[in-house]
C-alpha positions in Angstrom: 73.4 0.0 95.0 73.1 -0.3 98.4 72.5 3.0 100.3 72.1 2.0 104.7 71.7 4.7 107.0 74.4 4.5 110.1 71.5 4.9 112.7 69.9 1.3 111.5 73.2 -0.3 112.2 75.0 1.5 115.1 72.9 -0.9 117.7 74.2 -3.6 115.7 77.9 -2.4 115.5 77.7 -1.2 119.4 76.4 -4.6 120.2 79.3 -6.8 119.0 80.8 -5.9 115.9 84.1 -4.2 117.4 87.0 -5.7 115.8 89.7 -4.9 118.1 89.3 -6.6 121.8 88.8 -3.5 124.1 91.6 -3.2 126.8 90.4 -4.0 130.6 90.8 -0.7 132.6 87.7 1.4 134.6 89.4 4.7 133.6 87.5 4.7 130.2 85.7 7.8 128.2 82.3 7.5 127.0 80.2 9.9 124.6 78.9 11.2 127.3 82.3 12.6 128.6 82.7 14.1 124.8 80.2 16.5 125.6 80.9 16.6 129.3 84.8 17.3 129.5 85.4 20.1 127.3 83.3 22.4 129.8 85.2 20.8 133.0 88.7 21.9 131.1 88.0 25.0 130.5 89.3 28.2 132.7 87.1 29.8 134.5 88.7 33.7 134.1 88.6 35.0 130.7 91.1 38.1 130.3 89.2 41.6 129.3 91.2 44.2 129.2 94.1 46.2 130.3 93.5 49.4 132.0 95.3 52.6 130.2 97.9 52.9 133.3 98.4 49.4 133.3 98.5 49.4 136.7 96.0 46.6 136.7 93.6 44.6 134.1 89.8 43.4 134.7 88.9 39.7 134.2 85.8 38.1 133.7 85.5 35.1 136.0 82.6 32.6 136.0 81.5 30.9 139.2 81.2 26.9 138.3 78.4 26.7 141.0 75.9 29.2 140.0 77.2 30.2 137.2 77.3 33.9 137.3 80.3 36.0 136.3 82.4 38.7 137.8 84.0 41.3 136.5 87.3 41.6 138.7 90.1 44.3 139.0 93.5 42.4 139.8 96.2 44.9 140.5 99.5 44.2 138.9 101.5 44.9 141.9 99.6 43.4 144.6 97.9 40.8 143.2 94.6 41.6 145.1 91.6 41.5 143.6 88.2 43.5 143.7 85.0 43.7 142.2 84.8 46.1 139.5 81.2 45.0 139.0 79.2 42.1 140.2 76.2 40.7 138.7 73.9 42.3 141.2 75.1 45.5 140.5 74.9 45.0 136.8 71.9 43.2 137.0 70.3 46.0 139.2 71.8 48.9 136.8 70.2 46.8 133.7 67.1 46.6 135.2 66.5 50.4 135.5 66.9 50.7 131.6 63.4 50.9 129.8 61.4 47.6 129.1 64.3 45.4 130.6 62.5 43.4 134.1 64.9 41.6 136.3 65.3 38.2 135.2 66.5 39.9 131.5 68.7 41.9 133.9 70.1 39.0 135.4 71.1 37.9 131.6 72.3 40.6 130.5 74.6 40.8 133.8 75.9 37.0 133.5 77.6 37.7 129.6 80.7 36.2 129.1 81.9 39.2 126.8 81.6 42.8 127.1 82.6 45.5 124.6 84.2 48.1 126.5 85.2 51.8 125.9 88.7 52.6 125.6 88.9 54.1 128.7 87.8 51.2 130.2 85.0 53.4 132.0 82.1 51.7 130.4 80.3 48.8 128.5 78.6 48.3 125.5 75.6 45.3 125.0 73.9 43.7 121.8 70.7 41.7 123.4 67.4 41.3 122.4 68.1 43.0 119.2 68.9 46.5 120.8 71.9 48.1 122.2 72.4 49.0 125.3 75.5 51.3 127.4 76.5 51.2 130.9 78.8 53.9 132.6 80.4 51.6 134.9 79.8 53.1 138.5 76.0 54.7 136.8 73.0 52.7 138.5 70.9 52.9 135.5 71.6 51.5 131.8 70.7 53.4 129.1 69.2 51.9 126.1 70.1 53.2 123.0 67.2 51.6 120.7 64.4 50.9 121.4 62.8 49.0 118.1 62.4 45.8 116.1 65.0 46.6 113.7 68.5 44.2 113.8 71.5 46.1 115.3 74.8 44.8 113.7 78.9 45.1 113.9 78.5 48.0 116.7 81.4 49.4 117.5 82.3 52.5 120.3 84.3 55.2 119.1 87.8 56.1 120.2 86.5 58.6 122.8 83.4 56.6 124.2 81.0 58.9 123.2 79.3 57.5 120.4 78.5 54.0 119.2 78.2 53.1 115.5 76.0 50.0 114.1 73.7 49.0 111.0 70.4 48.3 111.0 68.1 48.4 107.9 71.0 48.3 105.3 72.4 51.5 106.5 75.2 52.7 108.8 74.0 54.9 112.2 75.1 56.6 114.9 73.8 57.2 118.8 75.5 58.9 121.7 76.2 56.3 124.3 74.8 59.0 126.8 71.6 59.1 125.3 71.1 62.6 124.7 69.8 62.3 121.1 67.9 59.3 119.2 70.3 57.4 116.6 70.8 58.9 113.2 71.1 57.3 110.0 74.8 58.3 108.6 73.4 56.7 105.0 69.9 55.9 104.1 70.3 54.4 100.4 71.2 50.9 101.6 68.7 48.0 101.1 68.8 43.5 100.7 71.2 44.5 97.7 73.2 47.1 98.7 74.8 46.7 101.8 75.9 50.3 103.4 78.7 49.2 106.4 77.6 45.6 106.6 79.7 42.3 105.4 77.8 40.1 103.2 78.2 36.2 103.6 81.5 35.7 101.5 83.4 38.7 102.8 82.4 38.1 106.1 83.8 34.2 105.7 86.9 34.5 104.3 88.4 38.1 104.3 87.0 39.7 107.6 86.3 36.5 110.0 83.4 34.3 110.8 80.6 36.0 112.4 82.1 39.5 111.6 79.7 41.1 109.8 81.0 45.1 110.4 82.3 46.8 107.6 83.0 50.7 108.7 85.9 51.5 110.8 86.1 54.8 113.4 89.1 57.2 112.6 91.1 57.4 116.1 89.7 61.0 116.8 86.2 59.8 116.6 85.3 62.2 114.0 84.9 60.0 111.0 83.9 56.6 109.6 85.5 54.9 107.0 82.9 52.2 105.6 82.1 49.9 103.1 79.2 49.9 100.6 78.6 46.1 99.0 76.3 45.3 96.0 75.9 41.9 95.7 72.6 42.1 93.1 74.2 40.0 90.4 75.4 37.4 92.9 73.4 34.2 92.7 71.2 33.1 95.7 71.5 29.9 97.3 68.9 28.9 99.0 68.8 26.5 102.8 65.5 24.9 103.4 65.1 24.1 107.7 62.3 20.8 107.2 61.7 20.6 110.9 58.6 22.5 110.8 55.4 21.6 108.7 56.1 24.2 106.7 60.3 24.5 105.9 61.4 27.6 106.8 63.6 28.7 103.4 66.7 31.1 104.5 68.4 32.8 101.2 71.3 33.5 101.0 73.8 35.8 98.5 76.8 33.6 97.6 79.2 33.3 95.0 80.4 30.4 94.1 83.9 29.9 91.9 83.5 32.0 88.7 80.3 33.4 90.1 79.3 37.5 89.8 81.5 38.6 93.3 79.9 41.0 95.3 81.2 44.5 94.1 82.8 46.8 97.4 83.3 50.6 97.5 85.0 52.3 99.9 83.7 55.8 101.5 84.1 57.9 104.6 81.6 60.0 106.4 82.0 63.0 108.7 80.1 62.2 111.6 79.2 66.0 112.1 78.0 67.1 108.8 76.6 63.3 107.5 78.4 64.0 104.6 80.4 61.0 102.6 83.1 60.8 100.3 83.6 58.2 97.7 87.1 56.9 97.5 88.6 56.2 94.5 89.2 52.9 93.5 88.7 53.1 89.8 92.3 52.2 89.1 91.7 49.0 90.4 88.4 48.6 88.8 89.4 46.2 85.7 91.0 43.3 88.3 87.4 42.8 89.9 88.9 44.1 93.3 88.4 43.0 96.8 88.7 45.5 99.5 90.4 42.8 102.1 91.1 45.5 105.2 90.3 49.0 105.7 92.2 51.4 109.2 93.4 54.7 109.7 96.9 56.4 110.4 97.2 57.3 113.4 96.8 61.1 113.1 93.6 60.5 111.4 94.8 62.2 108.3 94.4 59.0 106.1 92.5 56.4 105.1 94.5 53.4 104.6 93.4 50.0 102.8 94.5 47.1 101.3 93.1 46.1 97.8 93.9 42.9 95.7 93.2 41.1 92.0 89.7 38.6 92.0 92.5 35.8 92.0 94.3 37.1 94.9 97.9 37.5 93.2 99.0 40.5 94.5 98.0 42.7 97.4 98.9 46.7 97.4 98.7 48.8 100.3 97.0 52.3 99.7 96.1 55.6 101.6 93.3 58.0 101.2 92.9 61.4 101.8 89.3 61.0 103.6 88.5 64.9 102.4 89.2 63.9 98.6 89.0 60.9 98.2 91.9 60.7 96.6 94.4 57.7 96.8 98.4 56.8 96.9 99.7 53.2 96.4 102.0 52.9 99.3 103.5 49.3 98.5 102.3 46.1 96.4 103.1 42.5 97.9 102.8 39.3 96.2 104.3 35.5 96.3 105.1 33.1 94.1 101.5 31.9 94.6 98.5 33.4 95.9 98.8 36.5 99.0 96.1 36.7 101.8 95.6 39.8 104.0 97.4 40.8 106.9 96.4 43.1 109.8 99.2 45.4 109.2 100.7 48.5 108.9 101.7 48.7 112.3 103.2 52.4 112.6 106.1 53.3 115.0 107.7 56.5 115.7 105.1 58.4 115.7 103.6 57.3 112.4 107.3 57.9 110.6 107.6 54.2 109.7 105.5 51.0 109.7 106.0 47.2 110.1 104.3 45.2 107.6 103.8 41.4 107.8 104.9 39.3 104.2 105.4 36.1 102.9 107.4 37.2 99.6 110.4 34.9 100.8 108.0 32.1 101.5 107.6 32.5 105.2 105.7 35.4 106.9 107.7 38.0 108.4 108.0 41.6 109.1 109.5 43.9 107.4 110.1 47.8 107.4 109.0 50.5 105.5 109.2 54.3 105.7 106.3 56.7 106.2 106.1 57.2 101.9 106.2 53.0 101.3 109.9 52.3 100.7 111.4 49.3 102.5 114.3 49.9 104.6 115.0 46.3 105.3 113.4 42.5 106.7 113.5 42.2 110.2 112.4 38.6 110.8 114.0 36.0 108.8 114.2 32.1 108.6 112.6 28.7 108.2 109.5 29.7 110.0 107.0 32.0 111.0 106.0 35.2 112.9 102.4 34.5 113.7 101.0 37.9 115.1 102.5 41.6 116.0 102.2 42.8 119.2 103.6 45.9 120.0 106.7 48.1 119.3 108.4 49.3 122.3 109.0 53.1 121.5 112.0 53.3 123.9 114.1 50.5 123.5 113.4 50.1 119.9 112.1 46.2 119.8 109.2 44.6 118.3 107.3 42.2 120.0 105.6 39.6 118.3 104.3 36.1 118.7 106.3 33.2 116.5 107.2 29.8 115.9 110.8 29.7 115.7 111.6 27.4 117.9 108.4 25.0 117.1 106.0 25.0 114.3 103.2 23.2 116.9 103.7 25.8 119.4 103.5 29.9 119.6 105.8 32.0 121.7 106.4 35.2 122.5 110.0 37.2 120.8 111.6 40.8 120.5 113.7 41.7 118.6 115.4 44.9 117.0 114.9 46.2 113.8 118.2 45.4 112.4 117.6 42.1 111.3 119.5 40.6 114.2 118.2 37.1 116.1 115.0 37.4 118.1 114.8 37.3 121.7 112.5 34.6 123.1 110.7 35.6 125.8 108.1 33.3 127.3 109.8 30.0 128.5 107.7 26.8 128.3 106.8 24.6 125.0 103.8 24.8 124.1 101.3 28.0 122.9 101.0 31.5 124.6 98.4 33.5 124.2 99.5 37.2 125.3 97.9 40.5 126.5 100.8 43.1 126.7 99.9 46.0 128.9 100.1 49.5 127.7 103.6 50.6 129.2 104.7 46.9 128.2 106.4 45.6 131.3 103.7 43.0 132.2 101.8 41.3 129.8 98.5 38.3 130.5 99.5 34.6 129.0 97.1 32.0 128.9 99.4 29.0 128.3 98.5 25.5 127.4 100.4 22.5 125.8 99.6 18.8 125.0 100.8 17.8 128.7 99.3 21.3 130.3 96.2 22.0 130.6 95.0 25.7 130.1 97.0 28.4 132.4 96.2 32.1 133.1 98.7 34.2 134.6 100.3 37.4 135.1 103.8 37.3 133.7 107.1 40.2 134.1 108.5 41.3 130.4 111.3 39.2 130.9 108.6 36.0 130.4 109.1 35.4 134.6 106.2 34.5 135.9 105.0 37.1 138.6 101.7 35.0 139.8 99.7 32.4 138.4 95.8 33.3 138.3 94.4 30.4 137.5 94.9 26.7 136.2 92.5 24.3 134.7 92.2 20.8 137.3 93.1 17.4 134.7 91.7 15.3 137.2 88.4 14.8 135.5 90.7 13.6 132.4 93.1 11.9 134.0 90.3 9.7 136.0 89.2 8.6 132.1 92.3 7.9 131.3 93.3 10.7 128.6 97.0 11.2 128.4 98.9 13.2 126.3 99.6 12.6 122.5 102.9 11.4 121.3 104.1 13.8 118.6 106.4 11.8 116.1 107.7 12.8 112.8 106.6 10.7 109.2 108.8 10.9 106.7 107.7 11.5 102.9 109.6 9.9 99.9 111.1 13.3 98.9 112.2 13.4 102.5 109.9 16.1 103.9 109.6 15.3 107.8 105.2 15.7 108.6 104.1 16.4 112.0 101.9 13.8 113.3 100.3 13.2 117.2 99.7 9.3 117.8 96.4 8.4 120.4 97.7 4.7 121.7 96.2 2.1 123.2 96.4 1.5 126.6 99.0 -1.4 127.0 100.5 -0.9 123.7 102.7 -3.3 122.1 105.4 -2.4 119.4 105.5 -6.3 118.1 101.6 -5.7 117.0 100.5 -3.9 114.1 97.1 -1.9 114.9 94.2 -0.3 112.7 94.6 2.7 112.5 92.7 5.9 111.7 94.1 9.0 110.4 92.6 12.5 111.2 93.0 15.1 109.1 91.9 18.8 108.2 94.8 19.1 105.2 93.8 22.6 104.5 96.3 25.3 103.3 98.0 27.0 106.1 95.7 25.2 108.6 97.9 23.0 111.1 95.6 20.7 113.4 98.6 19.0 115.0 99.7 21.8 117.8 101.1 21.7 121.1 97.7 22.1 122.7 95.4 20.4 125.2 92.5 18.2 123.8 90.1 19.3 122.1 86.8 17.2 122.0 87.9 15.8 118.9 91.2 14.7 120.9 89.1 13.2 122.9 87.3 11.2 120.4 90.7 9.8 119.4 91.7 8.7 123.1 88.4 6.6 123.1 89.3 5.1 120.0 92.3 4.3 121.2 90.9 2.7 124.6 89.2 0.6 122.2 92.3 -0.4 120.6 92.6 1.9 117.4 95.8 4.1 116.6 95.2 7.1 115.8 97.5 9.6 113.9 96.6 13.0 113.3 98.9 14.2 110.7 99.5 17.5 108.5 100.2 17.0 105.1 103.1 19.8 104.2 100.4 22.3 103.3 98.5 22.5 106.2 101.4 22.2 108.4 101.9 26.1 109.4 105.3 25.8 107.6 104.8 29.0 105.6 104.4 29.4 101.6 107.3 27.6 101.0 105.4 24.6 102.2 102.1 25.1 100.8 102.7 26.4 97.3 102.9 23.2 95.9 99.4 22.9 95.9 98.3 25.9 93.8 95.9 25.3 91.2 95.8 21.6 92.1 93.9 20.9 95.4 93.7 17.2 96.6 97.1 15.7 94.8 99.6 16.7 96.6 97.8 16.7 100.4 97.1 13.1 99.0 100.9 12.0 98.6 101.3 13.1 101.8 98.8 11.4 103.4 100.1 8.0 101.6 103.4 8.4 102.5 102.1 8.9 106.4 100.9 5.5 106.2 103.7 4.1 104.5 106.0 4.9 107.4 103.3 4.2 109.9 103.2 0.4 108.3 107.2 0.6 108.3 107.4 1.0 112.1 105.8 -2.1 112.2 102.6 0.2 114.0 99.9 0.0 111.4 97.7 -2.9 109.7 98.0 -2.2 106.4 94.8 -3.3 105.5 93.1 -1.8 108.3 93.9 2.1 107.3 90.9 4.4 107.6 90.6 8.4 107.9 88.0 11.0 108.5 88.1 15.0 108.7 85.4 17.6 108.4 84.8 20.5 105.9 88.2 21.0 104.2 89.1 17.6 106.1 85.5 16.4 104.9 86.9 16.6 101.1 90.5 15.4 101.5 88.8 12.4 103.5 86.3 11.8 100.2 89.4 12.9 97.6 91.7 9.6 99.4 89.0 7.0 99.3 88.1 8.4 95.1 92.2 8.5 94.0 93.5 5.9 96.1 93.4 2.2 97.3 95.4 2.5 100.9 92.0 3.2 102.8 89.8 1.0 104.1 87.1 3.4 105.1 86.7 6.8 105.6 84.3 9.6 107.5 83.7 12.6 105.0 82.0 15.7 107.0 80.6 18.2 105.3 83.2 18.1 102.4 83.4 20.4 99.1 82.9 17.7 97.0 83.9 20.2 93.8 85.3 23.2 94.0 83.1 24.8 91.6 80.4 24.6 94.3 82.5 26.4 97.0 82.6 30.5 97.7 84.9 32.5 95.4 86.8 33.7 97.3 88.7 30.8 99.1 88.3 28.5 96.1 89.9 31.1 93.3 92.9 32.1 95.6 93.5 28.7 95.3 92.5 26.8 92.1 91.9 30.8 89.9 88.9 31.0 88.0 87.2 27.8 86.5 87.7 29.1 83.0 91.1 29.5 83.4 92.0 26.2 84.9 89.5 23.7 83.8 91.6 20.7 84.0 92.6 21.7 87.5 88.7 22.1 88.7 88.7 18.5 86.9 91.4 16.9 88.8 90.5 17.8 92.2 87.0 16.6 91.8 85.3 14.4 93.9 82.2 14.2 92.0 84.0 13.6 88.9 86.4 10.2 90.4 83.2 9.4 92.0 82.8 5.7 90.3 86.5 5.2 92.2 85.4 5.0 95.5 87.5 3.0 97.3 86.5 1.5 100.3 83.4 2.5 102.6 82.0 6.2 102.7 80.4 7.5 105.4 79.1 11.0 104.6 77.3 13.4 107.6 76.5 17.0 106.8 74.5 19.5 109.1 71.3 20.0 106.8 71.0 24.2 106.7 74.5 24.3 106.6 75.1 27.6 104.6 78.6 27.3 104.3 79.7 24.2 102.8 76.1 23.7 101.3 74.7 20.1 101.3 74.3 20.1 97.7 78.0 19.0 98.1 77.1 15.2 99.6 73.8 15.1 98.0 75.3 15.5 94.4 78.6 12.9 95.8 75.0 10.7 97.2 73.8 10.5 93.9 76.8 10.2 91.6 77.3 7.0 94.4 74.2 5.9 93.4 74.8 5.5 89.9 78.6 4.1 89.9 76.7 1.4 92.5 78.6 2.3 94.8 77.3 1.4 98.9 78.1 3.9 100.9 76.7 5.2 104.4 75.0 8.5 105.3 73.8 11.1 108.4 71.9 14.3 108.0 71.5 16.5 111.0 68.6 18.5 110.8 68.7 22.2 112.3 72.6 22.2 112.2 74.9 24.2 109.9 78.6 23.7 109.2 79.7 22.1 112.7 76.7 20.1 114.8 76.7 22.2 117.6 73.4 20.4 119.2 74.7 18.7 122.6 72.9 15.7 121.6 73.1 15.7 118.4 76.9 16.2 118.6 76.7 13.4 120.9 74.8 11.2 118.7 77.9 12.3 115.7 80.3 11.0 117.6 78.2 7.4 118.5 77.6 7.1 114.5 81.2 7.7 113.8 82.5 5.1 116.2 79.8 2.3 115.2 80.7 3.1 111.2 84.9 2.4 112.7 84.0 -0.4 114.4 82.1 -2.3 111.5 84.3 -1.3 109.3 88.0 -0.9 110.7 
């Protein structure tokens, strides 16, 4: 066995061991510009919201010298723009709160992000483990605690006048005024039971990364709906930090597939009285239920949530009567495979009908339902995707929603009517919109971008005609290294299926020569990396490569590819086999053009990329080498709750848990591994490449390895992010 850590042999592969003569130009990247370059592409004005006239809309713009932000009015019809609060005014006003001296001030003031009120007449700050409110226009901040307790998931109510957060288990409330200390809505929550708080798993994969809030404000402000999660019977894992001289352990709840699942209840407090409600879920007790999104109707009157089976089959919609407790089963949605959540009902007509989002034809699209949960008809239909809603316009009876009808890579902007007739497209380049839509809905904010357009803000009519542009991000710092834009292609599988792919190619490139070539992948389901989108550092990596003299091909296998259901079913219950074909028939037609060395393939991809990268070089001999990132190396050791709405539960598909296994084809290996993990990574836990390390070990199997200490799923250390990328090109250029 021969086990050789990259960093002994990177001098040695930087020094002469590249195997593809580097083309002669000055306009080349370095590491350094890996780093460097995604700050210098970046705007500089970040939207923040609309103001309720829509007359204008306040952006947070950053000064690239100093490095202060603004907070700007820009008025719609004029264009002109005024401070609505500078950082010395913010600063001073932060200042004046209790225990806060200037310099912290100065902090607080130079935030990127600010939770405003709906009325857009204040702000809302999490630092230093307290919360803090600002009246916009007051000249002193108030603090609302004042302790060493954790504030988490605050959130302002509807009217402004109250903030909600969790600290110590339990859900409280404070007036943003002031006037009264915080009070403790519950006070039976502790490490085990969670009272408004996410833990790890729900927080991952059914509320979003980093989004640990679990309570919801009714629109009049009067109640909270909230989540109560016991996670005593789920396992601890536990992350040991070894930079110190004594590791710092972190535990942390999580189940993995087959594991005890945390257990959610929903209730609802009355923020007057204190009291709570239970809601009643115990029809839905025996299917081990997740509560995947919790809202209200817009009158306030109900408590609506969505529920689903362990295994994620089905997915019903339900109201609550927040008095009660009691429950009605509005609709139940399912697929020929597994359903995820959406952030639907969207109500219209004043709460007598609702748009809800579906992929029960195999692409997701809206459909329409009456006030008592019987569909009236699909809306949206065809070979592709609506991707978010964004608002119903109460007069002219459209719904306006962002899609990719036109291109899967892309997102634009569409209307249509609710009859079922063609969508309208509205914004006009290729590429991807991001949109704001004022209030009244006759201007709306688009930060646009493509492969061949760097990031755009600007203000644009409801027509999609652009009324003024705000801001555009200068290439010239790219363009001076040389980075150009990919060339999207098409690779055709043997059943025929057409893959979206984005080639990085040399400089000088020569159709007559046949090239190594490096694949990148993510290859996860309903994950698309290949978009019509600037670089990202990654990109970046590529174009290097390729200035060295390396194609590279970042391809989506069918099930990542954004195509809908329809595309990614195929993979239910069997991850790894079918991503794989795709990936082998990528190369296939690569070496058919007459582009690709077929003895010089290699690939690489990180977490879900991470494991197809390790499941291609175990089940198959078209790789020469390949760069396994923090992979799932079996998907017994990855959470529930993305692994069983996938593969089910371990007892019920054994053979499948068998078949996708890395560990188990580990004797296969195929070529050389390089495996890098972050070492306190708590999602994608190391355990992963240590147990693929030492199953290695014992086929004899040489393979490469890099820990980063202090670093979790992604290596976000500038330097050590830096040194990634060095290790990763030496490994290429010794080996491909």
């Amino acid at each position: 066995m021969q086990l050789r850590l990259v960093a002994l042999v990177g001098a040695l592969a930087l020094a002469g061991c590249a195997v593809v003569p580097a083309p002669d130009s000055s306009a080349r990247l370095t590491l350094d510009d890996l780093i460097i370059l995604p700050e210098k592409l970046r705007l500089e004005s970040a939207f923040a919201c609309w103001s309720p006239d829509s007359a204008s809309f306040l952006c947070l713009r950053r000064d690239p010298a100093s490095g202060t932000r603004r907070i700007l009015r820009i008025d719609v019809a004029s264009g002109a723009e005024t401070p609505f609060a500078d950082a010395q005014a913010l600063t001073k006003a932060f200042a004046a709160a209790p225990g806060v001296n200037r310099e912290l001030a100065g902090h607080f003031a130079a935030r990127r992000r600010f939770d405003w009120t709906a009325q857009r007449d204040g702000v809302l700050l999490n630092e230093t483990r307290d919360l803090f409110f600002l009246a916009l226009g007051s000249e002193r901040a108030v603090r609302l605690t004042n302790d060493p307790r954790e504030e988490v998931g605050e959130s302002l109510a509807p009217d402004g006048k109250h903030v909600a957060f969790v600290a110590d288990w339990n859900l409280w409330v404070a007036p943003t005024d002031g006037s009264s200390p915080p009070r403790a809505l519950t006070t039976a929550g502790n490490e085990n039971l969670l009272h408004g708080r996410l833990d790890w798993v729900y927080q991952e994969e059914v509320y979003g990364r980093g989004n640990f809030g679990a309570f919801w404000w009714a629109p009049d402000s009067t109640r909270i709906a909230y989540l109560v999660i016991d996670e005593s019977r789920v396992p601890t894992y536990v992350v040991t930090d070894h930079r110190q001289v004594h590791p710092v352990n972190e535990a942390w709840r999580y189940p993995k597939a087959g594991d005890p699942n945390p257990v959610a209840t929903l209730h609802v407090v009355d923020i007057a009285s204190g009291k709570s409600t239970p809601v009643e879920l115990g029809p839905w007790s025996k299917d081990e239920p997740l509560v995947v999104r919790v809202g209200w109707t817009p009158d306030a009157t109900r408590v609506l949530f969505q529920i689903q089976n362990r295994v994620q089959t089905w997915l019903d919609l339900v109201e609550a009567d927040p008095a009660t407790g009691a429950t009605k089963t509005l609709l139940r949605d399912s697929t020929a495979a597994w359903i995820e959540p959406n952030d639907g009902p969207w109500w219209i007509e004043e709460g007598r009908r609702f748009l809800w989002l579906s992929e029960r034809d195999g692409f997701a699209h809206l459909y329409l339902y009456s006030r008592d949960g019987t569909l009236e008809r699909q809306v949206t239909h065809g070979p592709w995707e609506v991707d978010s809603f964004v608002r119903f316009d109460e007069t002219s009876g459209e719904v306006w929603f962002v899609g990719d009808r036109d291109d899967v890579k892309g997102a634009q902007l569409f209307r249509c009517k609710l009859d079922g007739s063609e969508p309208v497209r509205v914004t006009r380049e290729n590429g991807t919109h991001v949109v704001q839509m004022a209030p009244d809905g006759r201007h709306f904010v688009d930060t646009f971008s493509s492969a061949s357009e760097w990031p755009q803000l600007r203000l644009c009519a409801a027509d999609g005609s652009i009324v003024r542009e705000l801001e555009r991000v200068d290439g010239a710092p790219a363009a001076a290294k040389g980075v150009k834009p990919v060339e999207f292609t098409k690779l055709r599988t043997r059943d025929g299926i057409e893959l979206d792919a984005a080639l990085f190619l040399p400089p000088g490139f020569s159709k007559g020569r046949r090239y190594p070539t490096l694949l990148s992948i993510y290859s996860g389901p309903h994950a698309p990396r290949v978009l019509d989108r600037p670089l990202t550092a990654d990109g970046l990596f590529h174009t290097l490569l390729a200035q060295e003299g390396y194609v590279v091909c970042a391809v989506d296998n069918r099930s990542a590819s954004g195509r809908g259901l329809e595309a990614t079913k195929g993979i239910w219950h069997r991850l790894g086999e079918g991503e794989l074909a795709d990936l082998e028939d990528a190369v296939d037609a690569l070496v058919a053009r007459g582009l690709t060395d077929p003895e010089r393939v290699g690939l690489w991809g990180w977490s879900y990329g991470g494991y197809q990268t390790a499941f291609a070089l175990t089940h198959s001999k078209k790789f020469r080498c390949g760069i396994v990132g923090a992979p799932v190396t079996d998907w017994r050791l990855y959470d529930s709750i993305y692994t069983e709405r996938y593969m089910g539960l371990p007892t019920e598909n054994e053979l499948g848990y068998l078949r996708s296994s890395v560990l188990e084809a580990a004797a296969n290996l195929s070529g050389r591994a390089l495996l890098i993990h972050g070492v306190i990574d708590e999602n994608v836990h190391l355990q992963n490449t240590l147990q693929l390390a030492e199953r290695l070990q014992s086929a004899g199997k040489p393979f490469d390895l890099m820990l980063y200490p202090g670093n979790r799923h992604g290596i976000v250390d500038p330097v050590q992010n830096r040194h990634k990328y060095l290790t990763m090109a030496a490994f290429l250029r010794a080996n491909l």
